[in-house]
Kinemage of the C-alpha trace (Angstrom):
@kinemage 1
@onewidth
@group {chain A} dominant
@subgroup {mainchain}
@vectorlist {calphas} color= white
{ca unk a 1} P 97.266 -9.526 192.671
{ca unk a 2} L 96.384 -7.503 195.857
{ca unk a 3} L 99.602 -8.714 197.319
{ca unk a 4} L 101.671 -7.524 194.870
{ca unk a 5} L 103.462 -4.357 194.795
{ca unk a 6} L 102.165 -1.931 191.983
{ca unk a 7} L 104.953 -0.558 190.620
{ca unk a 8} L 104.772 2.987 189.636
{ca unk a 9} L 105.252 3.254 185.548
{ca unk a 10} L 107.947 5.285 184.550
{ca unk a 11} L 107.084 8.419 182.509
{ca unk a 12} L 108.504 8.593 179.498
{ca unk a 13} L 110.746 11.730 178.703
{ca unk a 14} L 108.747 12.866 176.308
{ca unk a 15} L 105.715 13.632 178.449
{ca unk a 16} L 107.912 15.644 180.804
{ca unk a 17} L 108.280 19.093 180.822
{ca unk a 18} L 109.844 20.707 183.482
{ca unk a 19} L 109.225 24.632 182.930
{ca unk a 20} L 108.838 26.646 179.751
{ca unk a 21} L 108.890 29.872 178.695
{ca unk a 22} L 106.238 30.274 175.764
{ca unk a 23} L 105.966 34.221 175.167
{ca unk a 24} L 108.116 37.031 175.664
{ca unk a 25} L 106.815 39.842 174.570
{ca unk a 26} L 108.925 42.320 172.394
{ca unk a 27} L 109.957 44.767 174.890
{ca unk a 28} L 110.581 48.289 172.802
{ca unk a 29} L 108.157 49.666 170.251
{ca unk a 30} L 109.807 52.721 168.409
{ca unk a 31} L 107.207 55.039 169.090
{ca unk a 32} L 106.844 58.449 166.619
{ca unk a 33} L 110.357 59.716 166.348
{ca unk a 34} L 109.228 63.312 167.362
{ca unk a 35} L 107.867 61.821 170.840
{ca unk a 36} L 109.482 62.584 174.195
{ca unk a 37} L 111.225 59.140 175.550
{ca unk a 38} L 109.245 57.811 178.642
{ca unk a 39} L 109.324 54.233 180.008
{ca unk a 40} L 106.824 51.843 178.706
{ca unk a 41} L 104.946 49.413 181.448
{ca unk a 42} L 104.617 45.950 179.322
{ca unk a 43} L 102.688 43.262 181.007
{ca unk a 44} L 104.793 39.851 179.923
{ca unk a 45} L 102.651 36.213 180.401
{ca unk a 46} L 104.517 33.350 181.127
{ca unk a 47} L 103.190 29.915 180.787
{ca unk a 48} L 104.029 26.963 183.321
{ca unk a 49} L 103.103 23.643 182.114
{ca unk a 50} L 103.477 20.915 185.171
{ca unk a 51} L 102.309 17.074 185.347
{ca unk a 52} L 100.833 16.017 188.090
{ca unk a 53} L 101.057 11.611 187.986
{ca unk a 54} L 98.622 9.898 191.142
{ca unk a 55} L 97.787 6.197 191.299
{ca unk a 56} L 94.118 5.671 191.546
{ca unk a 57} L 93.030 3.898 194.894
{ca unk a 58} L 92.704 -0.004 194.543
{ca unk a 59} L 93.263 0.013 190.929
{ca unk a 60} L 96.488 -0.341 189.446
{ca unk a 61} L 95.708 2.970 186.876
{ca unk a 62} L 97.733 5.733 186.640
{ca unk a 63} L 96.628 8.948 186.073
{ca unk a 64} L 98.400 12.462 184.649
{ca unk a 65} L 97.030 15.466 184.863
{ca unk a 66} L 98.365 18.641 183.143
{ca unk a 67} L 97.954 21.962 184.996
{ca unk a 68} L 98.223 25.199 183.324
{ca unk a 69} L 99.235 28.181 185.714
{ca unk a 70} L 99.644 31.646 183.950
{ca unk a 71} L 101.769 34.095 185.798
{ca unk a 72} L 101.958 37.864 184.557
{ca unk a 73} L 104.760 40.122 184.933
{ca unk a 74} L 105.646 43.813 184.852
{ca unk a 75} L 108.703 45.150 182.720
{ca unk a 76} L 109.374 48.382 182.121
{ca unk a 77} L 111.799 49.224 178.882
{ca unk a 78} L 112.800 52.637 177.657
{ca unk a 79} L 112.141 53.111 173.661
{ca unk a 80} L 115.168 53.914 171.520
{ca unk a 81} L 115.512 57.993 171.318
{ca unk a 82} L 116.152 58.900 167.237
{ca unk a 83} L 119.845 60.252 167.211
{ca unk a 84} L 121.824 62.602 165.115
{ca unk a 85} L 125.336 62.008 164.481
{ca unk a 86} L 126.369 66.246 163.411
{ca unk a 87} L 129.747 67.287 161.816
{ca unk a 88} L 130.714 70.940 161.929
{ca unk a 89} L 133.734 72.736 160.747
{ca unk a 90} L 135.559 73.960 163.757
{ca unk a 91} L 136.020 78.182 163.808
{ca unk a 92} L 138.538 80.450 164.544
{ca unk a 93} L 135.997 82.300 166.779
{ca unk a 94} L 134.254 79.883 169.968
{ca unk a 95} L 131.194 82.027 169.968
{ca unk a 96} L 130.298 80.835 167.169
{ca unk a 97} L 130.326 76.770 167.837
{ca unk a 98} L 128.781 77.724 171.647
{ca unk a 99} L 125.910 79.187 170.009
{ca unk a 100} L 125.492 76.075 167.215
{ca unk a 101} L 126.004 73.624 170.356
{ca unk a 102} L 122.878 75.743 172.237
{ca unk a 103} L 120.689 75.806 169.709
{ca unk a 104} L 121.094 72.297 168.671
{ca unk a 105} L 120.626 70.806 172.228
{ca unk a 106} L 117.796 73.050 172.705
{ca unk a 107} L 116.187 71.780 169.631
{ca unk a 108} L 116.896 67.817 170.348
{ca unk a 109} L 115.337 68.540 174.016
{ca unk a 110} L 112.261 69.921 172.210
{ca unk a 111} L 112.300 66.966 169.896
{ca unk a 112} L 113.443 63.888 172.304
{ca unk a 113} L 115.961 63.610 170.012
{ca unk a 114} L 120.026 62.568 170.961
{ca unk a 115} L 122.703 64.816 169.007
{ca unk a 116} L 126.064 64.114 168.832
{ca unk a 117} L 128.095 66.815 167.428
{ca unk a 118} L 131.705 66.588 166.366
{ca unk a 119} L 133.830 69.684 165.101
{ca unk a 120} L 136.800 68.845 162.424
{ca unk a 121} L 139.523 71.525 162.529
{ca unk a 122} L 139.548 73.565 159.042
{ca unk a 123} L 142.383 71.895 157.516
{ca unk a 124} L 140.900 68.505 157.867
{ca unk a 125} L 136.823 69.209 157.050
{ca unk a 126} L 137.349 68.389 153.514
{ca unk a 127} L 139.329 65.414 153.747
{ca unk a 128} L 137.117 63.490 156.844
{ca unk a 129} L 134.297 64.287 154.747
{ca unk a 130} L 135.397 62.472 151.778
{ca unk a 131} L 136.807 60.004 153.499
{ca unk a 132} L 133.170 59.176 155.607
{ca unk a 133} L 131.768 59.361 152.336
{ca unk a 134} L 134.245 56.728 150.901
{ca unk a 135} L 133.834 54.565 153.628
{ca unk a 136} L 129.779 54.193 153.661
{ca unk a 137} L 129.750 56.252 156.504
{ca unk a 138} L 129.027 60.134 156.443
{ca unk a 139} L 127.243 61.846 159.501
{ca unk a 140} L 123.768 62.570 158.920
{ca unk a 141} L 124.603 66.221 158.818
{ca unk a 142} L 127.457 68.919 158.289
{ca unk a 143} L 126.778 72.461 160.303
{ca unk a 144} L 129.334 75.080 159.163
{ca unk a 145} L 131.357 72.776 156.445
{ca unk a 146} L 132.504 72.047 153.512
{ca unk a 147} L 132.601 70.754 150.524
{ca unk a 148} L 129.746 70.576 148.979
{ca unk a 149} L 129.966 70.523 145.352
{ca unk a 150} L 131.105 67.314 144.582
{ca unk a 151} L 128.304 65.587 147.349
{ca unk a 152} L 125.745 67.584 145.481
{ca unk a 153} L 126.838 66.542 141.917
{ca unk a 154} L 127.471 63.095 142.606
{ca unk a 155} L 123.602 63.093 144.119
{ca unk a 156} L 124.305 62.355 147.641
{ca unk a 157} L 122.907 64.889 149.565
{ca unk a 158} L 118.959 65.877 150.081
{ca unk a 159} L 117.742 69.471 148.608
{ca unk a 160} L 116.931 71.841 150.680
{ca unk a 161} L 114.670 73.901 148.596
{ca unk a 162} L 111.658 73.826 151.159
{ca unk a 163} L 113.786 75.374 154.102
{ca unk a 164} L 115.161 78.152 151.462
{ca unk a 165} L 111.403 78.746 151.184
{ca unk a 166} L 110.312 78.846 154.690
{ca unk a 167} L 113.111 81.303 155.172
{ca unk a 168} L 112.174 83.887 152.558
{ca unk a 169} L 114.578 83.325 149.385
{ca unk a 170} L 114.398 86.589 148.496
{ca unk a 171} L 115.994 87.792 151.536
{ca unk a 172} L 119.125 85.763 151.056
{ca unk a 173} L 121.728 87.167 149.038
{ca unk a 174} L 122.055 86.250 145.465
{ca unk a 175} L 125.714 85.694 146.003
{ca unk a 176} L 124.762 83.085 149.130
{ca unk a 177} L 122.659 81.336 146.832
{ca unk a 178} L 124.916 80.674 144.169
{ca unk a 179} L 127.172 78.546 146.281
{ca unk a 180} L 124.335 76.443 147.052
{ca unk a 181} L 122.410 75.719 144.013
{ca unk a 182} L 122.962 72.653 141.693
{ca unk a 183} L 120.745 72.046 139.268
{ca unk a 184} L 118.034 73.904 139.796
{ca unk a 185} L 117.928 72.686 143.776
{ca unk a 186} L 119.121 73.806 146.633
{ca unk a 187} L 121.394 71.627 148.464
{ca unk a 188} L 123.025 73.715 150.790
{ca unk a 189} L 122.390 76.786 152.996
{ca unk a 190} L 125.086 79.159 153.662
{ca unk a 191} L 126.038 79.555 157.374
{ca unk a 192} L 127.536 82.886 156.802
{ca unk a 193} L 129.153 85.753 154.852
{ca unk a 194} L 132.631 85.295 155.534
{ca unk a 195} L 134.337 88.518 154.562
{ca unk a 196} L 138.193 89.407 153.618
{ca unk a 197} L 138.824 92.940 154.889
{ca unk a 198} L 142.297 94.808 155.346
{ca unk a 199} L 143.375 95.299 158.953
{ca unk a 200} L 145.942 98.047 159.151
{ca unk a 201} L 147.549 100.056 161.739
{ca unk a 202} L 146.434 103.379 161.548
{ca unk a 203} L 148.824 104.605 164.516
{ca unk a 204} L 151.458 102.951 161.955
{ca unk a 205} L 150.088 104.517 158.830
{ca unk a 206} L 150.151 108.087 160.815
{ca unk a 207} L 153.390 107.385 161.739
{ca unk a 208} L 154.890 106.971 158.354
{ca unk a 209} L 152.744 109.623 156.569
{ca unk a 210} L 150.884 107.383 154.242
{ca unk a 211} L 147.319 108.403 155.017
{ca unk a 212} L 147.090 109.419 151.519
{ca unk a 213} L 147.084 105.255 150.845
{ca unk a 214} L 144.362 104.467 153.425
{ca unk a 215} L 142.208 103.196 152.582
{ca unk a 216} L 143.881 101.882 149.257
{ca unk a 217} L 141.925 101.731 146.036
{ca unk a 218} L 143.559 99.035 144.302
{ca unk a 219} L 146.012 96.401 144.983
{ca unk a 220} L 148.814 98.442 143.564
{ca unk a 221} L 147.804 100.989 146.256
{ca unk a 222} L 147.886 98.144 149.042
{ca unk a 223} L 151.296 97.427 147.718
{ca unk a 224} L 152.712 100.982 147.929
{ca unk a 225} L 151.108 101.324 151.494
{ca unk a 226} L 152.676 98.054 152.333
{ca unk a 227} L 156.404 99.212 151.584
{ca unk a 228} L 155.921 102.221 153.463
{ca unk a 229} L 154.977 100.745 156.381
{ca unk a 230} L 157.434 97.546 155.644
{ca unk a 231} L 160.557 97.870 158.938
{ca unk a 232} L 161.982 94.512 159.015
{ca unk a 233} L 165.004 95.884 161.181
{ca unk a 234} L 162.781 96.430 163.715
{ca unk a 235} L 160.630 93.193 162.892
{ca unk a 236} L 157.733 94.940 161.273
{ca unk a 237} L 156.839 93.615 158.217
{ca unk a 238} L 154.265 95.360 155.701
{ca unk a 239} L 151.952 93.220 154.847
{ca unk a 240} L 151.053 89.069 155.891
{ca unk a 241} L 151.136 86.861 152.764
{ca unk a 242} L 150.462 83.346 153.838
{ca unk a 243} L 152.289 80.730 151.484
{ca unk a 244} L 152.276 77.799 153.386
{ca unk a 245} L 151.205 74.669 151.415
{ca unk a 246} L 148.306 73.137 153.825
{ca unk a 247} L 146.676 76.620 154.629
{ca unk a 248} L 143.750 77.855 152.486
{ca unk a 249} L 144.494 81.506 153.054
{ca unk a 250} L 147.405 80.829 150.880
{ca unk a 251} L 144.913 80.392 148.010
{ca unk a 252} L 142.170 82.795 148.698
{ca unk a 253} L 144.802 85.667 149.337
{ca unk a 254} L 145.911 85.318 146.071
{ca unk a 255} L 142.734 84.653 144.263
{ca unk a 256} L 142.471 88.351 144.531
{ca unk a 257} L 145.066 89.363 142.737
{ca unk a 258} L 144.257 86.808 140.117
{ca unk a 259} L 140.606 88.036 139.856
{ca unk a 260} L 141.602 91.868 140.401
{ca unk a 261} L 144.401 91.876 137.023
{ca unk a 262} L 141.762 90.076 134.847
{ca unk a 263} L 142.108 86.728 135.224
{ca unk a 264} L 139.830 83.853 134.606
{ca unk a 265} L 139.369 80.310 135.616
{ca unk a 266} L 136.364 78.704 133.375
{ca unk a 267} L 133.149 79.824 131.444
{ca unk a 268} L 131.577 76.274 131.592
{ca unk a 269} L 132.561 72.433 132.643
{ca unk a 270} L 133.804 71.695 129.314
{ca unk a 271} L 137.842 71.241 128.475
{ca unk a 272} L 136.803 73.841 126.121
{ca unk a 273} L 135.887 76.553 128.571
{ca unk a 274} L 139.073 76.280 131.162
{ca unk a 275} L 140.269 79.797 130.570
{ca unk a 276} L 143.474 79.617 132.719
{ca unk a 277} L 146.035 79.512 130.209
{ca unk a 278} L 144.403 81.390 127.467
{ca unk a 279} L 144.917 85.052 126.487
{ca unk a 280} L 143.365 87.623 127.717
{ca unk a 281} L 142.916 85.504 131.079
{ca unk a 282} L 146.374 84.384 130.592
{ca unk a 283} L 148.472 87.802 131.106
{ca unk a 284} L 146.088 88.192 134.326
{ca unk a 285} L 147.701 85.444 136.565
{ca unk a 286} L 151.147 86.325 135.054
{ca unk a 287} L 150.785 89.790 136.775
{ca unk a 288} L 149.543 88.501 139.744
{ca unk a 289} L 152.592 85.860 140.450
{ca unk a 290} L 154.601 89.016 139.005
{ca unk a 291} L 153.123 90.986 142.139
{ca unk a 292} L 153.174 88.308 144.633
{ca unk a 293} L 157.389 87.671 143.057
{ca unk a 294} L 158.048 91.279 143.960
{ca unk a 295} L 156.648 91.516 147.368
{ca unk a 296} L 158.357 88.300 148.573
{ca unk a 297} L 161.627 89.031 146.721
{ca unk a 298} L 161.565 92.639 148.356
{ca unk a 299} L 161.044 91.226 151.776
{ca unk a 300} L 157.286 92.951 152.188
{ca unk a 301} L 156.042 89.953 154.484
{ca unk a 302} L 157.784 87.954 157.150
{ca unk a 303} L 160.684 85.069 155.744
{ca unk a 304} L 159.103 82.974 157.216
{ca unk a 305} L 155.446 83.343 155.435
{ca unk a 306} L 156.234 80.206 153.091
{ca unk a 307} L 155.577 77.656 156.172
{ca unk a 308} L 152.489 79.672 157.387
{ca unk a 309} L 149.177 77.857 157.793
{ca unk a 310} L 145.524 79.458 157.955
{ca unk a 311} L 146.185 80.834 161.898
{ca unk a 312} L 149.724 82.174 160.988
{ca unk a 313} L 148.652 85.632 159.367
{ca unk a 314} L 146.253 86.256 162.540
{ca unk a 315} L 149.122 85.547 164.954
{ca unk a 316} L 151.409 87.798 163.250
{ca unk a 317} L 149.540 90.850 163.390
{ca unk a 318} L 148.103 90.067 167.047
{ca unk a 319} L 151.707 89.823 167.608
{ca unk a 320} L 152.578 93.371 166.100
{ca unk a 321} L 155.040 91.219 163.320
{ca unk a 322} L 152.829 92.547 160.286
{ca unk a 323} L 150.964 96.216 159.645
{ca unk a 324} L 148.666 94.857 156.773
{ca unk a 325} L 146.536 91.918 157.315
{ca unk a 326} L 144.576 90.650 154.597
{ca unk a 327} L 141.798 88.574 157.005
{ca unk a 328} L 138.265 87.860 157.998
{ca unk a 329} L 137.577 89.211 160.944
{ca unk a 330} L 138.757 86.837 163.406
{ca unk a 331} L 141.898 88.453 163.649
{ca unk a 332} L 139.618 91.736 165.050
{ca unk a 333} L 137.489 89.356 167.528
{ca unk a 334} L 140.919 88.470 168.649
{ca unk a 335} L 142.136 91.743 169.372
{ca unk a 336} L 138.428 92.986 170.773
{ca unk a 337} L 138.635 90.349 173.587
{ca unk a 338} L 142.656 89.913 174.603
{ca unk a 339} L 144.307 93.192 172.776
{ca unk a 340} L 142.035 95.901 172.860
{ca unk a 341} L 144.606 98.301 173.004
{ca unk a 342} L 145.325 97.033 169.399
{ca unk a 343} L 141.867 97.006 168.535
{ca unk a 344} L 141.666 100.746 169.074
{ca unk a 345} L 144.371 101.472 166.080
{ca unk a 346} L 143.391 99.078 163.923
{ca unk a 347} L 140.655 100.237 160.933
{ca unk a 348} L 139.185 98.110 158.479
{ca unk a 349} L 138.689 98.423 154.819
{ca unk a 350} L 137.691 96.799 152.052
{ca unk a 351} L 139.875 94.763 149.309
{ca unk a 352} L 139.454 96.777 145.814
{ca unk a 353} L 138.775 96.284 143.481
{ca unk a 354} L 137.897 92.843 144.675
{ca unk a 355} L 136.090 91.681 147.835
{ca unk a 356} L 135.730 88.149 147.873
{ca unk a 357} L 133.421 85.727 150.289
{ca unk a 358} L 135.073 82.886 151.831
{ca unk a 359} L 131.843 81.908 153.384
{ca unk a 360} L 131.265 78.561 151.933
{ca unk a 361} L 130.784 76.764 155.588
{ca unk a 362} L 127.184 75.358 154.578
{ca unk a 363} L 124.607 73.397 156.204
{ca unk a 364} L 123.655 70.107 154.227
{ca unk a 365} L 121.844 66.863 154.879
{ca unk a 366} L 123.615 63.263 153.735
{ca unk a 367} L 120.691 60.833 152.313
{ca unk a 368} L 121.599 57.959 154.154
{ca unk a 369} L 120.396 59.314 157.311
{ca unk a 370} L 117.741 57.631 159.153
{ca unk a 371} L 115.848 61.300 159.963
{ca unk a 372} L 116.039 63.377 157.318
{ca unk a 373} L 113.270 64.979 158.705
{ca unk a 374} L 114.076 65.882 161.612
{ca unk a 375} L 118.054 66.935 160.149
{ca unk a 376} L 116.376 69.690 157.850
{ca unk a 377} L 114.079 70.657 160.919
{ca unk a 378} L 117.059 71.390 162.941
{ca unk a 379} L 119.266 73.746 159.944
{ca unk a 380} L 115.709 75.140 160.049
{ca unk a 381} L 115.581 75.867 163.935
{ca unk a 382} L 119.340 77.180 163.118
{ca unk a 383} L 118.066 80.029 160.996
{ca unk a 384} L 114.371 80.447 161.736
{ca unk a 385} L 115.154 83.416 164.455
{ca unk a 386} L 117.195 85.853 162.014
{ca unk a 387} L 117.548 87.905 165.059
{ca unk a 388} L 119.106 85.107 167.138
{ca unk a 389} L 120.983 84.144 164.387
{ca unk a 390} L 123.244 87.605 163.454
{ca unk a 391} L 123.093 88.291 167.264
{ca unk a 392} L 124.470 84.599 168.589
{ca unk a 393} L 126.237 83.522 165.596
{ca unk a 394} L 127.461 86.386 164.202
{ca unk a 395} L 127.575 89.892 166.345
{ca unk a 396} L 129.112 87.366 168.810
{ca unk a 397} L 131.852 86.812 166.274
{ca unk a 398} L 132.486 90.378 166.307
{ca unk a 399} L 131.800 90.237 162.618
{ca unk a 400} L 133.362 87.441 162.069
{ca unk a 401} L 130.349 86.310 160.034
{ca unk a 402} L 128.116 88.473 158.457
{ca unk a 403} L 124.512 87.189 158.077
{ca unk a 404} L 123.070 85.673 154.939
{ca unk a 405} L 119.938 87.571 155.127
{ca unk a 406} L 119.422 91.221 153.562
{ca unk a 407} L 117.157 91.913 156.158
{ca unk a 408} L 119.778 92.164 158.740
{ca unk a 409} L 122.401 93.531 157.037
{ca unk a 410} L 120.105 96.058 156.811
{ca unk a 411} L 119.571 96.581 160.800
{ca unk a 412} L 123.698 96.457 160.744
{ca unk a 413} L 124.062 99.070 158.301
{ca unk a 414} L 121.682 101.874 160.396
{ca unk a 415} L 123.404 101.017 163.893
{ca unk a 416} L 126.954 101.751 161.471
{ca unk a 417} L 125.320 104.635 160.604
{ca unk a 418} L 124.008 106.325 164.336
{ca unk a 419} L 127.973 105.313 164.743
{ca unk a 420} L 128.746 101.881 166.108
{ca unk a 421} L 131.354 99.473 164.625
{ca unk a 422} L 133.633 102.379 163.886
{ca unk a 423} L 136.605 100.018 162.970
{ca unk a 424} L 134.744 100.267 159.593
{ca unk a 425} L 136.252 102.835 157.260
{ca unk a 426} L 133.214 102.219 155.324
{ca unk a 427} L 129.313 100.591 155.711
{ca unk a 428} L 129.568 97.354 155.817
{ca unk a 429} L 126.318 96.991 153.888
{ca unk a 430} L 128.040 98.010 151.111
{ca unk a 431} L 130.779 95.715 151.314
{ca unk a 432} L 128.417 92.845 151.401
{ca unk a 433} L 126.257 93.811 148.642
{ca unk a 434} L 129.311 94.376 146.355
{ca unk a 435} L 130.789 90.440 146.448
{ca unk a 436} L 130.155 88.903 143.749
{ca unk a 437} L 132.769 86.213 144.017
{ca unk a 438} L 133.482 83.461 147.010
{ca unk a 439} L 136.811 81.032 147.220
{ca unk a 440} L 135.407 77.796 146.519
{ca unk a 441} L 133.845 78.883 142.744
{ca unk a 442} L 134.888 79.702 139.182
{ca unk a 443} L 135.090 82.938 137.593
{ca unk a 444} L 133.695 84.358 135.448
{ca unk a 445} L 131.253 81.116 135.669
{ca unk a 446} L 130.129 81.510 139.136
{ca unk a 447} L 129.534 78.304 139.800
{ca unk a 448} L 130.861 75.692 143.016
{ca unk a 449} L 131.931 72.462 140.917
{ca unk a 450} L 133.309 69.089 142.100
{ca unk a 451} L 136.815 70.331 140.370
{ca unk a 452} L 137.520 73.554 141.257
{ca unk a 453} L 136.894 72.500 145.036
{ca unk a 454} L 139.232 69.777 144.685
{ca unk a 455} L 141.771 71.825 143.242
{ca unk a 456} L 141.477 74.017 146.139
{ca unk a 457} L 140.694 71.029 149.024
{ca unk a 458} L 143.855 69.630 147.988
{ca unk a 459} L 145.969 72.502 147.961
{ca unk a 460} L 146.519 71.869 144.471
{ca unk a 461} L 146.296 76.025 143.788
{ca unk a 462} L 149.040 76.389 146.674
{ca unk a 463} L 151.333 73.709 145.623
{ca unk a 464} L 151.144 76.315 141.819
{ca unk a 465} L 151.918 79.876 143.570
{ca unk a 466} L 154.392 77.930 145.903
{ca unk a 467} L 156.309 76.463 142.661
{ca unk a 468} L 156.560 80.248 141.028
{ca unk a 469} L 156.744 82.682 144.365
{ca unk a 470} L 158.645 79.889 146.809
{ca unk a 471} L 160.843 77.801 144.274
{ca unk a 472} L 160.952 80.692 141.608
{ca unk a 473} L 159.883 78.549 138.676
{ca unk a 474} L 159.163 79.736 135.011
{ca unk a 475} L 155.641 81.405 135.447
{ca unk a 476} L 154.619 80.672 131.661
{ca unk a 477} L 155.913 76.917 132.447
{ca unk a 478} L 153.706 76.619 135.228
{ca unk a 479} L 150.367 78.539 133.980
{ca unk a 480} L 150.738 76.352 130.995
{ca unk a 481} L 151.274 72.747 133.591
{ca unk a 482} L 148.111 73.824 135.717
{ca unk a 483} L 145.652 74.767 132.533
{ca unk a 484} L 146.375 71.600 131.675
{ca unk a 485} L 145.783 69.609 134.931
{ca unk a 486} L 142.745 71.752 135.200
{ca unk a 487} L 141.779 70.522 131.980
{ca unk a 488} L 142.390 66.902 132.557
{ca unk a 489} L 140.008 66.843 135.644
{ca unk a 490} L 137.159 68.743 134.105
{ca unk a 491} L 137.504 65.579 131.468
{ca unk a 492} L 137.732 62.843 134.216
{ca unk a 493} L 134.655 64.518 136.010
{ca unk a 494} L 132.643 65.677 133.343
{ca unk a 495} L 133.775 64.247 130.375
{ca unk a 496} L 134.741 65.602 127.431
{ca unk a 497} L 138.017 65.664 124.910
């Protein structure tokens, strides 16, 4: 046997391992979602198994041997930051989306928190909204935009009732409330007082003799001032009525009239209290489509107003086309930073008998976000420096916005007083604390609902004063056609017969 080769056995495949990788370590923990980011140092073992096979000396044994060698290594991984995916309604004014972009990036820095915000143009809030929505999809939060009623009623969006606290709810307008409050809860906060006010050329007015009708008292005053001032030869028109079909100012324009000669739209979400069509409510929108009939029919606004969209009325008084404007202020921010030679004959009044708010921009928090914590800390951090807030957001805006807070309407009314802001023919305090209605809501039930915002998201009040002013149909025809649609959603919505 000592003269015979010893053959080496063969190992069998299942003894041999070459190298393998036991353990590796998960790599991220999400720390606290409020932490700064930093890199994490994880130490990561890997285990080597190896065989080592020898052939004893003068024996014909074989011998394996398993050696264990442990070998640590350093990897560094960077924890996932919380983010915030942010909608906001684009403005007419920049200021005003420079100042939300500041204070939200200042916030996330302070947080370690990513923010992506994206702004929708007005026209197209509503419908990206609903369409997220829809689609399972929705942005965590909305800065500036609307709707709101029908999220709120349909229970998909957090309340906000601790952040109303925080910021005093007594110093927020009643009226700023309203449009923000669904039963019992606040799901919403206002970003702003959006005011109508009538621009008018005074050097015009003067011109004409007509300062006995500035500023008018009523509507029927407006009108009278308007055909004074109304030159179409020399392409000067009276007074800017937007009819185009995809412009809210089309709808909120009018509202006034419809409010001011006694109309109504509902008392409660019943079929039972839809007021359009019934008397007394009922001879209040005829007069008002028998006003807006006469002013286009006697050429009082430019021929081509029925194609106009939301920027078409500012354009046409920046552009000297119109002497009336019936606007926010972003047509006077316009003028104070490109045409202040403008700026310095136009005043601004109130519209009487009726001021309405078109403020319903709102900030508001989507449940299916991952933070909602940290999405009501930042509309918090929006408002939490009142100061900041009417200085950046609003002063900025040249008025623009007006703040939500009585507080500094208050401030604005004593620097009016020791004679700033003298565009305004009157305080502007008491402008603000005389609105008691806003565009998106019913009258006389003051009240945001899913169905009078979808009338008015989907231009469904336009497409009405288009049929009557536009295509001069029969007004009693089509009063009777949109009670009736009215009427028909309020069932689908809320139920009813």
């Amino acid at each position: 046997m000592s003269g015979e080769k010893v053959e080496k056995k063969k190992i069998s495949p299942s003894l041999i391992i070459a190298v393998v990788v036991i353990i590796i370590l998960l790599a991220a923990l999400v720390y606290y979602a409020t932490l700064p980011p930093k890199v994490e140092v994880v130490p990561t073992t890997i285990v080597q198994t190896a065989l080592k096979t020898e052939t004893l000396p003068g024996t014909t044994i074989v011998r394996t041997e398993e050696r264990t060698v442990v070998q640590t290594a350093v990897t560094t991984v960077a924890p996932t930051r919380p983010k915030l995916v942010i909608w906001g309604r684009g403005t007419f004014v920049p200021p005003q989306m420079y100042w939300v972009e500041k204070k939200a990036r200042e916030w996330a820095a302070g947080k370690g928190v990513d923010v992506e915000i994206t702004w929708i143009p007005v026209a197209e809030i509503g419908t990206k909204l609903t369409a997220a929505v829809e689609a399972g999809a929705p942005p965590d939060l909305v800065i500036n935009g609307h709707p709101v009623a029908r999220f709120a009623e349909a229970g998909l969006l957090l309340p906000l009732d601790d952040i109303v606290e925080k910021l005093n709810e007594s110093d927020i307008y009643e009226v700023k409330r309203a449009v923000c409050k669904w039963g019992g809860h606040y799901y919403a906060i206002s970003t702003m007082f959006e005011i109508t006010w009538i621009h008018a050329r005074i050097d015009l007015i003067k011109k004409a003799g007509a300062e006995n009708l500035w500023p008018p008292k009523n509507l029927d005053e407006l009108y009278e001032l308007a055909k004074k001032l109304n030159d179409p030869a020399h392409e000067v028109w009276g007074l800017g009525i937007p009819l185009g079909l995809k412009g809210y100012d089309a709808w909120w324009q009018f509202q006034h009239y419809w409010i001011a000669y006694g109309g109504a739209m509902m008392e409660s979400k019943t079929p039972e209290g839809v007021l359009i069509g019934k008397e007394p409510y009922r001879s209040g929108l005829k007069k008002a489509f028998e006003m807006y009939v006469k002013m286009w029919r006697e050429g009082l606004t430019p021929p081509d107003s029925g194609e106009w969209v939301d920027a078409s009325n500012n354009q046409a008084y920046i552009n000297g086309r119109i002497a009336i404007a019936i606007n926010p202020l972003s047509i006077y921010y316009a003028l104070a930073t490109s045409k202040p030679e403008l700026a310095a004959v136009t005043s601004l009044a109130p519209v009487l008998p009726v001021s309405i708010d078109l403020g319903d921009e709102s900030c508001f928090v989507f449940k299916t976000t991952k933070y909602p914590d940290l999405a009501k800390d930042l509309i918090y951090y929006l408002y939490k420096d009142k100061d900041d807030y009417t200085k950046g957001f609003c002063e900025a805006s040249s008025w623009y916005a007006f703040p939500i807070f009585k507080s500094q309407v208050a401030k604005i009314s004593e620097r009016w007083k020791k004679g700033e802001f003298k565009y305004f023919a009157v305080d502007p305090a008491k402008v603000v604390e005389a609105i008691k209605y806003f565009e998106s809501g019913s009258w006389p039930l003051l009240e945001r609902n899913t169905v009078c915002e979808s009338f008015r998201e989907g231009f469904i009040w336009t497409e009405m004063i288009q049929r009557v002013v536009l295509k001069g149909e029969d007004i009693d025809k089509v009063i009777d056609e949109y009670h009736n649609r009215f009427v028909e959603e309020i069932k689908r919505v809320y139920g009813g017969k």
